[in-house]
N, C-alpha and C positions, 0 to 999 in steps of 0.2 A: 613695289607692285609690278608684276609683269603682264604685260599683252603680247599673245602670239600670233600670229599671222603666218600664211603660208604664199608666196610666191612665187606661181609657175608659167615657167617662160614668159617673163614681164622683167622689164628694166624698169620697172615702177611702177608704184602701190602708195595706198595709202591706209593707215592707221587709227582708228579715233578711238583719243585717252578721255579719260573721262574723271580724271584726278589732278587739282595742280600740284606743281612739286618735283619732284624726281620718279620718273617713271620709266623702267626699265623696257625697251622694245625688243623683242625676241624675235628676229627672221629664220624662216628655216628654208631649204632649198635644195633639191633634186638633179645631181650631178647626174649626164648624161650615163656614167654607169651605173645609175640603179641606186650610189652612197647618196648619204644624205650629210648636208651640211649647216649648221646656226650659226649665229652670230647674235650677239646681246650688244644693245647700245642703252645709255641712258642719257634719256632728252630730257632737260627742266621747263615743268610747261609752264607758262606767267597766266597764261587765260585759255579760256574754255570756249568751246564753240559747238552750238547746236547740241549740245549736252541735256538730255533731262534732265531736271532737278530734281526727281524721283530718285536717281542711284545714291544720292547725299543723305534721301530720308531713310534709304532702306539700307544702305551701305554706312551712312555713318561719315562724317569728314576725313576720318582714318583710310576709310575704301574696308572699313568692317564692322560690322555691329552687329551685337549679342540683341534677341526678341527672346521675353517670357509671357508666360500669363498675364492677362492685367487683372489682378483680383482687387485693386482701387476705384475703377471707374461706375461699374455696374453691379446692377445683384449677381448677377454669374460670368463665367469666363468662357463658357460654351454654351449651344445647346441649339433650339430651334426659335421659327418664328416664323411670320408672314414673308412671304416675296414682293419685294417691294414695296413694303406695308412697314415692317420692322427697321429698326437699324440695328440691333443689339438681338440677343435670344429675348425671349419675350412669351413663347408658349412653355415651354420645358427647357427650364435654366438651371445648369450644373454647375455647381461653386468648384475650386480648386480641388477639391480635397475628394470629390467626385472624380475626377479624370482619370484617376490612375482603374477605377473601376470599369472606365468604357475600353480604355488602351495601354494596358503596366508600362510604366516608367515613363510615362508621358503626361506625368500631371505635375506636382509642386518638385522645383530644384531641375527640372529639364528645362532645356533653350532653344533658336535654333538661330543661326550665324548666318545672316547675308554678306557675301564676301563682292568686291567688285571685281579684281582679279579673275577670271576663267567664270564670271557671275556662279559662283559656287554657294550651294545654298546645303548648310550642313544641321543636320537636327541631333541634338546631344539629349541622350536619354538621362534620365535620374540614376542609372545605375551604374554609369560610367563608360557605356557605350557611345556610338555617333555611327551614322550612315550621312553618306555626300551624295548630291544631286548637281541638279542644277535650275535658275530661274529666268523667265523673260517677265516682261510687263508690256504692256498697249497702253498706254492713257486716253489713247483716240478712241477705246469703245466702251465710251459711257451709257451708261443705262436710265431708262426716263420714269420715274412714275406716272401713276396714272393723270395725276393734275400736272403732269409734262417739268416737274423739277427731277435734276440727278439726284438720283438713288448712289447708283454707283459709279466713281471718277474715272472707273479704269479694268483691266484685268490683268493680273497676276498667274503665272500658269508655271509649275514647276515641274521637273523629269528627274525618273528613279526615286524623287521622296516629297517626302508630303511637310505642310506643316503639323505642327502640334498635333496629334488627333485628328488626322486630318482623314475621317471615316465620314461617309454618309450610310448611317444606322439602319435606314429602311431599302438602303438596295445591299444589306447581307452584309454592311460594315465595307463596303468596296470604296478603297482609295480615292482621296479625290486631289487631282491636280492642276484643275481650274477655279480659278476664285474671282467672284468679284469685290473690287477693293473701295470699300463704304468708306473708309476713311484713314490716311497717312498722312501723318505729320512728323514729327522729328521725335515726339515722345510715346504715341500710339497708333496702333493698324488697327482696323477691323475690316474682316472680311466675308464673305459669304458663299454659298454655293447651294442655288436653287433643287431640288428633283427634277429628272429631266420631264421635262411635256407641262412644267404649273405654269398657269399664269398669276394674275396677280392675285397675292393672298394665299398661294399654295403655300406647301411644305418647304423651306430654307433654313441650312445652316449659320451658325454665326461663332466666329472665333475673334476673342477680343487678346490686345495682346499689349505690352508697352515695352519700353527700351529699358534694359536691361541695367 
């Protein structure tokens, strides 16, 4: 696994890994002419420090793991529901075998890969294609319902690519790279994404998914 860092005009910095083990450090560095210089070290980390324990559920022990459909848990694997009302689709639910109907090569035999490395988040289509992104996550902005318990633990927000089908249908199919994250664990996500302006009980998506 590598982490990169850039240090400019500093005789020291610092780095936080987020894997134990062996973990390559990659410095790079801006010679007064303009060249540029790296250097790779590999540090063995023993312990972790101020670490989420979210990168483990979404990365996996490895620092990578494969997310599919989850067509085990629920009647569907996508579709809509209440905002903050739902935890799964619940108004219009689409089984697997639906999905490739909303968005081709994104229904059964597609994945998509949380990496912790460069947090790279890459969606592999059915057909034997991939596009590469990238993801963060907040767990500090939890969402309330209205009897004041979490709905959702956290947000998830990715750049250049979406999850799974990752459309909201009634604003024209337009990409959605904000999620809130109902629920991670080590074996499944579910996630969501309101229409903008609903409150509770409006229009939200729901993408169900498990580990691969």
């Amino acid at each position: 696994m590598g982490l990169r860092c850039r240090l400019i005009r500093r005789d020291q910095g610092s780095v936080k890994v987020m894997m134990k083990g062996p973990n390559d450090i990659i410095f790079m560095g801006l010679n007064a002419d303009g060249t540029k210089i790296s250097k790779t070290l590999t540090v063995q980390v023993d312990e972790l420090y101020d670490v989420e324990p979210e990168w483990a559920l979404f990365c996996g022990p490895t620092g990578e793991k494969s997310w599919v459909w989850d067509d085990v848990t629920g009647p569907g694997v996508w579709g809509n529901g209440g905002y903050k009302g739902c935890s799964a689709p619940c108004w219009w639910v689409l089984s697997l075998r639906d999905i490739n109907g909303q968005v081709p090569t994104e229904g059964a035999g597609a994945s998509m890969t949380f990496t912790i490395a460069g947090a790279r988040l890459v969606k592999n289509y059915n057909d034997g294609t991939s596009v590469q992104g990238s993801f963060t996550f907040d767990m500090s902005k939890i969402t309330l319902d209205d009897g004041g318990n979490v709905w959702a633990k956290g947000k998830l927000n990715t750049k250049n690519v979406t999850v799974l089908c990752g459309i909201s249908p009634n604003e024209g199919k337009a990409p959605v790279y904000n999620y809130d994250i109902l629920k991670l664990t080590d074996n499944n996500m579910v996630l969501s994404y309101p229409e903008p302006g609903v409150g509770s009980w409006g229009t939200a998506w729901f993408w169900m998914f498990k580990k691969q």
